[in-house]
C-alpha positions as CSV (number, residue, x, y, z in Angstrom):
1,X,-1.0,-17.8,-6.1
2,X,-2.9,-20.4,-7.5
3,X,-6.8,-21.5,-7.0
4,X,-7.1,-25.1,-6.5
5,X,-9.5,-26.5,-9.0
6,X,-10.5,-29.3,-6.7
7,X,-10.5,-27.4,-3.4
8,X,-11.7,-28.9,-0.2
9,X,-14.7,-26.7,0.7
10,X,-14.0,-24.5,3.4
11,X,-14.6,-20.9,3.9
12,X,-15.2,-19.1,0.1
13,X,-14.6,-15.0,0.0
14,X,-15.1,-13.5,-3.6
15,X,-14.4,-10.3,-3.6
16,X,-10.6,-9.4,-2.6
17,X,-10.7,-5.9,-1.8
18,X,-11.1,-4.2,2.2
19,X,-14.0,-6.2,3.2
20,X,-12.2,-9.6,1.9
21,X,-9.6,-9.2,3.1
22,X,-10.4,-8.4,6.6
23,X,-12.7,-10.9,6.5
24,X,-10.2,-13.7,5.4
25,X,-8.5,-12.4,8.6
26,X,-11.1,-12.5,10.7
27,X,-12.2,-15.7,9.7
28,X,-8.9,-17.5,11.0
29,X,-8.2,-14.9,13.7
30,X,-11.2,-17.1,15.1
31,X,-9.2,-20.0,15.3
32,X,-11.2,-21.9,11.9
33,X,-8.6,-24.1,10.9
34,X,-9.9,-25.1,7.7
35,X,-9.2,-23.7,4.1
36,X,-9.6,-20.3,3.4
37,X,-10.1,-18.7,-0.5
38,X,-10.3,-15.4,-1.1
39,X,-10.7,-15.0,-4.9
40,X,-10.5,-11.3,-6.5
41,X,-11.1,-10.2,-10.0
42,X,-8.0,-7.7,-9.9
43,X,-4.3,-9.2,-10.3
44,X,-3.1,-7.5,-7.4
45,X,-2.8,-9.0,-3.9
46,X,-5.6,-7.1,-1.5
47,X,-4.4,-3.1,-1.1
48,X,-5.8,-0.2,0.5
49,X,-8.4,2.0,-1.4
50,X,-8.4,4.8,0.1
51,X,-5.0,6.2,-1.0
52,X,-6.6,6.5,-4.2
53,X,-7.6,9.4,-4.2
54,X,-5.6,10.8,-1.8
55,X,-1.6,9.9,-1.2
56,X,-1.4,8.1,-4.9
57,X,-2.9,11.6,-6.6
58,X,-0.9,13.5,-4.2
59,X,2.6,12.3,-4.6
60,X,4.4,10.7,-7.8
61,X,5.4,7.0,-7.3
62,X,3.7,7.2,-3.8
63,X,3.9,3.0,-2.8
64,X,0.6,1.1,-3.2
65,X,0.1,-0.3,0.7
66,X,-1.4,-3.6,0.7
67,X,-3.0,-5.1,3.1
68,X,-0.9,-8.4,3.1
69,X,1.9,-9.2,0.6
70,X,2.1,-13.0,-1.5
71,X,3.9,-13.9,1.1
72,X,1.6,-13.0,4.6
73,X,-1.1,-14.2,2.8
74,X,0.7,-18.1,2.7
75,X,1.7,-17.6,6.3
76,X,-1.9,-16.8,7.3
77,X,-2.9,-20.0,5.1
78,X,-5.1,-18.1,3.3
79,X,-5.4,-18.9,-0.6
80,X,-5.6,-16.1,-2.5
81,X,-6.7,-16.7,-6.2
82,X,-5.8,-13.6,-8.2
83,X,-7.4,-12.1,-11.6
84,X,-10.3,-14.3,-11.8
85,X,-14.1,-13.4,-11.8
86,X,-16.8,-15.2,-10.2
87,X,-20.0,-15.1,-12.8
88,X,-22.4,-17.6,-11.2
89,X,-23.3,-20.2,-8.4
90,X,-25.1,-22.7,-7.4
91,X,-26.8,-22.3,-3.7
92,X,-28.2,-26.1,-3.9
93,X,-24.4,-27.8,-4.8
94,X,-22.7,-25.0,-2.6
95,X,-20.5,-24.0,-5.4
96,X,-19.2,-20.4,-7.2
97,X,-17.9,-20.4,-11.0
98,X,-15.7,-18.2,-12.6
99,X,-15.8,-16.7,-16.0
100,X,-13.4,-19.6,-17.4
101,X,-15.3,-22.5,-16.0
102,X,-13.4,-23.0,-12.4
103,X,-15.5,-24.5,-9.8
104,X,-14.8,-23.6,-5.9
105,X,-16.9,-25.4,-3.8
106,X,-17.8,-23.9,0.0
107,X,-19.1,-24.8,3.4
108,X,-19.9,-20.5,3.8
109,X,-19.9,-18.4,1.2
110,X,-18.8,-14.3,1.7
111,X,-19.6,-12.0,-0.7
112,X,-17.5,-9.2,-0.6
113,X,-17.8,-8.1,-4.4
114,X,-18.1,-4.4,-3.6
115,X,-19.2,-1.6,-6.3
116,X,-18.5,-0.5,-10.0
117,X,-18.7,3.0,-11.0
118,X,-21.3,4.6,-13.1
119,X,-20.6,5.3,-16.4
120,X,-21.6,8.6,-18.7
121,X,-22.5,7.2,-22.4
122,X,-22.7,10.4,-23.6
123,X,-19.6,12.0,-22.2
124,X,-17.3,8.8,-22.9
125,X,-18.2,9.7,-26.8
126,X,-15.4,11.8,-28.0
127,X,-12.3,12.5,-28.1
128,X,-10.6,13.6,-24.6
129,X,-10.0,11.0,-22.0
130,X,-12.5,9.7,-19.3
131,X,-11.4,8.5,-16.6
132,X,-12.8,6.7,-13.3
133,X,-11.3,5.9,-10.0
134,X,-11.4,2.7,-8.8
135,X,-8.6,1.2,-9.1
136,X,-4.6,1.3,-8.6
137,X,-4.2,1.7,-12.4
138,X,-7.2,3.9,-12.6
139,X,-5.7,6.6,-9.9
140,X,-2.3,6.1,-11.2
141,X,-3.3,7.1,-15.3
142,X,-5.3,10.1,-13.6
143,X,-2.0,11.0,-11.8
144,X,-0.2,11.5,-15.1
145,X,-2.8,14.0,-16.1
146,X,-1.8,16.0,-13.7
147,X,0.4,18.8,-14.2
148,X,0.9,22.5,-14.2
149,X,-1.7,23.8,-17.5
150,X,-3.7,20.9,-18.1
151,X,-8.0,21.2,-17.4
152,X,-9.3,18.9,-15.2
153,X,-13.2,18.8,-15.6
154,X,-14.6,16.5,-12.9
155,X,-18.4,15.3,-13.0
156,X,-19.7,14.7,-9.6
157,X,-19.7,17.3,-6.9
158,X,-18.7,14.4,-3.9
159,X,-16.4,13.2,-1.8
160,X,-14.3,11.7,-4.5
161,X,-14.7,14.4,-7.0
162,X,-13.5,17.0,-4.5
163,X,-10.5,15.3,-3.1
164,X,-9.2,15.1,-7.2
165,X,-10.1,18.5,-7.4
166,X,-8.2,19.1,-4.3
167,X,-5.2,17.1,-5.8
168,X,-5.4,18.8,-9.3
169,X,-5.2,22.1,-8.1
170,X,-2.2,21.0,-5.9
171,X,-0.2,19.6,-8.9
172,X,-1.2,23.2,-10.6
173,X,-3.6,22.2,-13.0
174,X,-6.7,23.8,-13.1
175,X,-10.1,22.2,-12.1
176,X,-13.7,23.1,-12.6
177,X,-16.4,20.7,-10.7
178,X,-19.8,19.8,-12.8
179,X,-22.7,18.8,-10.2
180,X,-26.0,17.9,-11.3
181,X,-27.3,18.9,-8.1
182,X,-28.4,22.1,-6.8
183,X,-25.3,21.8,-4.3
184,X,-22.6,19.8,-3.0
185,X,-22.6,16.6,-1.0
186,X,-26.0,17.2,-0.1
187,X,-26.9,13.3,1.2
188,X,-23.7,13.8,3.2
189,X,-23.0,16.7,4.7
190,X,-25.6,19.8,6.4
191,X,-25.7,22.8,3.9
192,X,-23.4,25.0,6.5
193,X,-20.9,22.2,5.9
194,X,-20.9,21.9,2.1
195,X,-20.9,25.7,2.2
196,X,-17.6,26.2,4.1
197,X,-16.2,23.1,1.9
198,X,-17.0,24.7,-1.3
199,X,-15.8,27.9,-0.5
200,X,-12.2,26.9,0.3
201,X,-12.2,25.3,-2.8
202,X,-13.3,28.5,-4.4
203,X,-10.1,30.1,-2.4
204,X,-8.1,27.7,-4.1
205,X,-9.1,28.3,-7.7
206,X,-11.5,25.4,-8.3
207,X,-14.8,26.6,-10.1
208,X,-18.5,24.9,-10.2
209,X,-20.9,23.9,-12.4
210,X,-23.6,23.0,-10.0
211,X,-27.5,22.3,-11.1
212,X,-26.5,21.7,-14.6
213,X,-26.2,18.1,-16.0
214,X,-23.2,17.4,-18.5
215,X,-24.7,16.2,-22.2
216,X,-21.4,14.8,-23.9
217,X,-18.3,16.5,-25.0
218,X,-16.2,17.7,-28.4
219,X,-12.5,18.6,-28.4
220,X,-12.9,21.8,-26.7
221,X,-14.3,20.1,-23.3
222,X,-17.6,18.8,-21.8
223,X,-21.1,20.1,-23.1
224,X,-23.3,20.8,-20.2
225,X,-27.0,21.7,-19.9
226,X,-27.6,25.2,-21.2
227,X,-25.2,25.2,-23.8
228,X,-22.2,26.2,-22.5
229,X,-18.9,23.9,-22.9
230,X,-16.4,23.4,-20.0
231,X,-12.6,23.6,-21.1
232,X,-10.9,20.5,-20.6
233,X,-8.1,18.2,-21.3
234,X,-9.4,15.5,-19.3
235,X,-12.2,14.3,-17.6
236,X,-13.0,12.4,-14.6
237,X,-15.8,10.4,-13.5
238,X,-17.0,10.0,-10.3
239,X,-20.6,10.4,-10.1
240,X,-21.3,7.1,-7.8
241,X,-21.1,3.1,-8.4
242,X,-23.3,0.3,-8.6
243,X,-23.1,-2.6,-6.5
244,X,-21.8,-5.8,-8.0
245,X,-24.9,-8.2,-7.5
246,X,-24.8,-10.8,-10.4
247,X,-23.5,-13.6,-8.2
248,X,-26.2,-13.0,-5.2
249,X,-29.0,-13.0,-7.7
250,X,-28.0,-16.0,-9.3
251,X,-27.7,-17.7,-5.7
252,X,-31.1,-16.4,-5.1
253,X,-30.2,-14.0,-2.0
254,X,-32.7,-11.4,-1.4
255,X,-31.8,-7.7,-2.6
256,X,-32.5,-4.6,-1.5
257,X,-30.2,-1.7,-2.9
258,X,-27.7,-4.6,-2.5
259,X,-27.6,-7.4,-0.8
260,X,-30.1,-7.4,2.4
261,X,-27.8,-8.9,4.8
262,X,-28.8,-9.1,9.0
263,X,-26.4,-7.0,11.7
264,X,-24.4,-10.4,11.6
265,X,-23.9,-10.1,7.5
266,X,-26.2,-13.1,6.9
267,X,-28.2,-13.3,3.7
268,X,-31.3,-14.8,3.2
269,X,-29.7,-17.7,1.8
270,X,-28.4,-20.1,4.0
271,X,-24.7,-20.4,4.7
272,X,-24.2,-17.6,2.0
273,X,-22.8,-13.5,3.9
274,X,-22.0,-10.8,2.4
275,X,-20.1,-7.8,3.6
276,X,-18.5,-4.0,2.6
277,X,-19.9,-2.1,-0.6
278,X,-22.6,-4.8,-1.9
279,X,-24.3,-5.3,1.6
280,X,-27.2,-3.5,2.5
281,X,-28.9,-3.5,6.1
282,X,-30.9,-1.4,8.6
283,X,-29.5,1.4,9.7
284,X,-31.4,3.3,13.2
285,X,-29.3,6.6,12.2
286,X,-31.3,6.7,9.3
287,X,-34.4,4.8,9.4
288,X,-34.1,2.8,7.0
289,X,-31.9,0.3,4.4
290,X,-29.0,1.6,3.1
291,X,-25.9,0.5,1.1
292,X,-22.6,2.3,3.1
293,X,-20.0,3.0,0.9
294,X,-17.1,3.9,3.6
295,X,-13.5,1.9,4.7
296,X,-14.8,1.3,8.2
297,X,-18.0,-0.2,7.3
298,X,-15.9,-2.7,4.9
299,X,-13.9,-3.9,7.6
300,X,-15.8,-3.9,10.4
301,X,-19.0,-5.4,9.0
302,X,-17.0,-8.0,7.4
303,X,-14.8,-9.0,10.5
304,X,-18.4,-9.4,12.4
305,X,-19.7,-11.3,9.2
306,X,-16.7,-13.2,9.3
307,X,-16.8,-14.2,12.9
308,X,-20.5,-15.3,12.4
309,X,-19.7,-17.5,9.7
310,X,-17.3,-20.0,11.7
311,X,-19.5,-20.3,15.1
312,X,-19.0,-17.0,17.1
313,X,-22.1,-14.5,16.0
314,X,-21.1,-11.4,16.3
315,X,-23.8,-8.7,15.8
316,X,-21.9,-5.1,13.7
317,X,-24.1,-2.3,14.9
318,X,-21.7,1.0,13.8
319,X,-23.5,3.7,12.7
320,X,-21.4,4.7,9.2
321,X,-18.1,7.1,9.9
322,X,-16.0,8.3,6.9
323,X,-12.8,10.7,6.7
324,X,-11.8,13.3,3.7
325,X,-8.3,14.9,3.6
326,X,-8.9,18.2,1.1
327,X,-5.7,20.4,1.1
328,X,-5.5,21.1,5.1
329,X,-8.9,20.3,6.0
330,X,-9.6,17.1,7.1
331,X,-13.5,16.3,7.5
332,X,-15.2,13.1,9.1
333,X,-18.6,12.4,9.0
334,X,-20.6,9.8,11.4
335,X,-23.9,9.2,10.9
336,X,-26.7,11.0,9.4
337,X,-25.2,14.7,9.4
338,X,-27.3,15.4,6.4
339,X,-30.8,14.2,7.8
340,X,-33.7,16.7,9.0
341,X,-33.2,18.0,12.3
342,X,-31.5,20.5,14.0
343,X,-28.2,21.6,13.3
344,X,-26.0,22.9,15.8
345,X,-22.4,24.2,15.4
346,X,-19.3,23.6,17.6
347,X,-17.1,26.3,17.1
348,X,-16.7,28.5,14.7
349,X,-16.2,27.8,10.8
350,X,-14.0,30.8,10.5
351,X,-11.2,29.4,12.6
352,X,-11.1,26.3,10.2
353,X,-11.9,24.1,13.0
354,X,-15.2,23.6,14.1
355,X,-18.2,20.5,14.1
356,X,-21.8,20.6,13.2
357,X,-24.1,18.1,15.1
358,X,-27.8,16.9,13.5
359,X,-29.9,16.4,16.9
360,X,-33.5,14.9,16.3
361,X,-35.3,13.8,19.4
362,X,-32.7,15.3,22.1
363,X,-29.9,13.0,20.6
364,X,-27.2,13.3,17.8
365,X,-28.2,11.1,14.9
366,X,-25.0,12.5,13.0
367,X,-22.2,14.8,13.3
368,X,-19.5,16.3,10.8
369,X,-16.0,17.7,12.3
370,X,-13.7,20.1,10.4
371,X,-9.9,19.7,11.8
372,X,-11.9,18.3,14.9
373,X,-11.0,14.7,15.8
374,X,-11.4,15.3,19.2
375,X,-14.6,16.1,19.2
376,X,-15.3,12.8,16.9
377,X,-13.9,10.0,18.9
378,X,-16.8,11.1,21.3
379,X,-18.9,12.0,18.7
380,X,-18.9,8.3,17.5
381,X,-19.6,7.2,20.6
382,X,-22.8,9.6,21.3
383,X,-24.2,8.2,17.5
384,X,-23.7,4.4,18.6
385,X,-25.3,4.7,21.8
386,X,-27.9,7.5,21.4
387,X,-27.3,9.6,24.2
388,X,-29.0,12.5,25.1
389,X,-27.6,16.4,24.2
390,X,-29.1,19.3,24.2
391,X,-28.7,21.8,21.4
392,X,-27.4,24.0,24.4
393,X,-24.6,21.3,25.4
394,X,-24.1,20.5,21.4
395,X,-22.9,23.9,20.8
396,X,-20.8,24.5,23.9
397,X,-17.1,24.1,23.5
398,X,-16.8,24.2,27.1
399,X,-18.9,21.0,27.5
400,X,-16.8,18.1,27.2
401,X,-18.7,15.9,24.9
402,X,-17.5,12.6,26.7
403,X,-19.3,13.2,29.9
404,X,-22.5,12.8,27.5
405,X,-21.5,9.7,25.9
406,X,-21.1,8.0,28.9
407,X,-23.6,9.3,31.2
């Protein structure tokens, strides 16, 4: 579809990925019966990300799933505007520019621009392939690479680098995990976790670098700290992202980590939101202002964001959940399971199937299950509303963990 260069202002999204999307949604789910513009740097219509590093490394030719087709998006009335990159605005005249000189005036402004990854200078120097994940192209060039022989070195011991690692091993490649860190997923998951985690990786042939930083690389593989080189054939990046915050500065929005946004996803500047990836808020669970990186938080926040901007505040108070699929294991996280406190486990890790809450102050502040998603629908509930559990109750799979979130 086609921007319209002289658009009536109306509602402007820039940024086309969950948060946008769901947003553009929301927005007329509301009943707003003006014009709707969700603009995206990427060619594609709005898809899912997560498959990226899941079903699209998993399986070969496994379909993209979009969010809306061409087509739903017209019936919605919804404008998307395709392969074009927002670069500036203009708070005062209530106007965004792209990088070719379009001009898309707004009434409210949602800026859903989401992350970039980091980049390794010094490992991108030479002659075997770097790759990222971020995109549909990027996951499907990475799935290429693998096959039965070929040495996948990953940097970046989290979530991301261990589901490739996961899917590497799968396709029977071999994979060897560089972490800078002393350990695993460490501003994620309690040590007891990340232990269990890495050792079933271990089981399935993957091997760690951990606490040793890679320098750069040479045909043989990637040069880490200490001298040692890491066979490879390719290597994969994935050692965080950067949020996307040119347009907010430039419309003079107040940043903090990203871009400091209220529980309704309003920014200091007036009649300007943002939502998903780039926003940054408060978060109780952990005390302080944080950027949260996870599918739920995308859509949620930016339905509430959404609803706020055409009349009906809506307030998005979820404390951050998250999901991993590695070979049979699949892990969810809400919270802060990796913050100071007491852990207590649920089960036993031996079985495979077990969760591990983070009490401070005689409530859960975060929780982690392991082939548990019983335990997490309640467990998501207990977070949200800070009810009280004792380390005695916690631990006792016997107690049903509903009665406590709704006594």
């Amino acid at each position: 579809m086609q921007g319209n260069r002289n658009a009536t202002p109306g509602v402007v999204i820039v940024g086309a990925g969950q948060a946008g999307a769901r947003a553009a949604e929301a927005v007329r789910g509301a009943g707003y019966a003006g014009t709707i513009t969700l603009i995206g740097a990427e060619a594609h219509m709005p898809y899912e990300r997560p498959q990226l590093s899941k079903a699209t490394l998993l399986e070969d030719g496994a379909p993209v799933i979009m969010i809306r087709d061409g087509e739903g998006w017209r019936a919605l009335g919804v404008d998307v505007v395709p392969a074009t990159r927002i670069v500036t605005g203009d708070a005062g005249r209530h106007v965004v520019v792209a990088d070719d000189g379009r001009e898309f005036p707004y009434d409210k402004l949602l800026i859903a621009t989401g992350t970039t990854p980091r980049r390794l200078p010094a490992v991108e120097a030479g002659p075997l392939p770097v790759l990222p994940l971020r995109s549909i192209e990027d996951a499907q060039a990475l799935r290429r690479h693998l096959a039965p022989g070929v040495r996948v070195a990953i940097v970046g011991g989290g979530v991301i680098g261990l589901e490739v690692a996961a899917a590497a091993v799968k396709a029977g490649a071999t994979a060897t995990v560089i972490e800078a860190a002393p350990g695993l997923l460490a501003r994620a998951l309690p040590p007891v976790v990340a232990d269990f985690v890495k050792a079933r990786h271990e089981r399935e042939g993957v091997t760690f670098r951990l606490g040793r930083a890679p320098v750069g690389q040479s045909a043989a593989g990637v040069e880490i700290e200490g001298g040692e080189t890491v066979p490879a054939d390719v290597i994969v990046v994935g050692i965080g992202v950067e949020p996307e915050l040119a347009l907010a500065r430039s419309l003079g929005a107040e940043i903090d980590q990203g871009i400091l946004v209220d529980e309704c996803g309003r920014t200091s500047v007036a009649d300007v939101f943002a939502a998903g990836d780039v926003a940054s808020r408060f978060c109780p669970w952990n005390g302080r202002v944080l950027r949260i990186e996870t599918w739920a938080n995308a859509q949620n926040q930016a339905a509430a964001a959404a609803r706020t901007m055409v009349g009906e505040a809506m307030a998005y108070r979820d404390p951050p959940w998250f999901w991993s699929d590695q070979y049979d294991l699949n892990i969810q996280v809400v919270g802060h399971a990796a913050a100071p406190g007491t852990t207590v486990l649920r089960g036993d890790p031996a079985t495979g199937r077990f969760s591990a809450l983070t009490l401070a102050g005689g409530t859960v502040i975060g929780a982690v299950t392991v082939n548990a998603p019983k335990d997490m629908a309640s467990l998501r509930r207990l977070v949200a509303a800070g009810r009280p559990l004792s380390a005695q109750e916690a631990g006792d799979t016997a107690f049903d963990l509903r009665k406590a979130a709704t006594r």
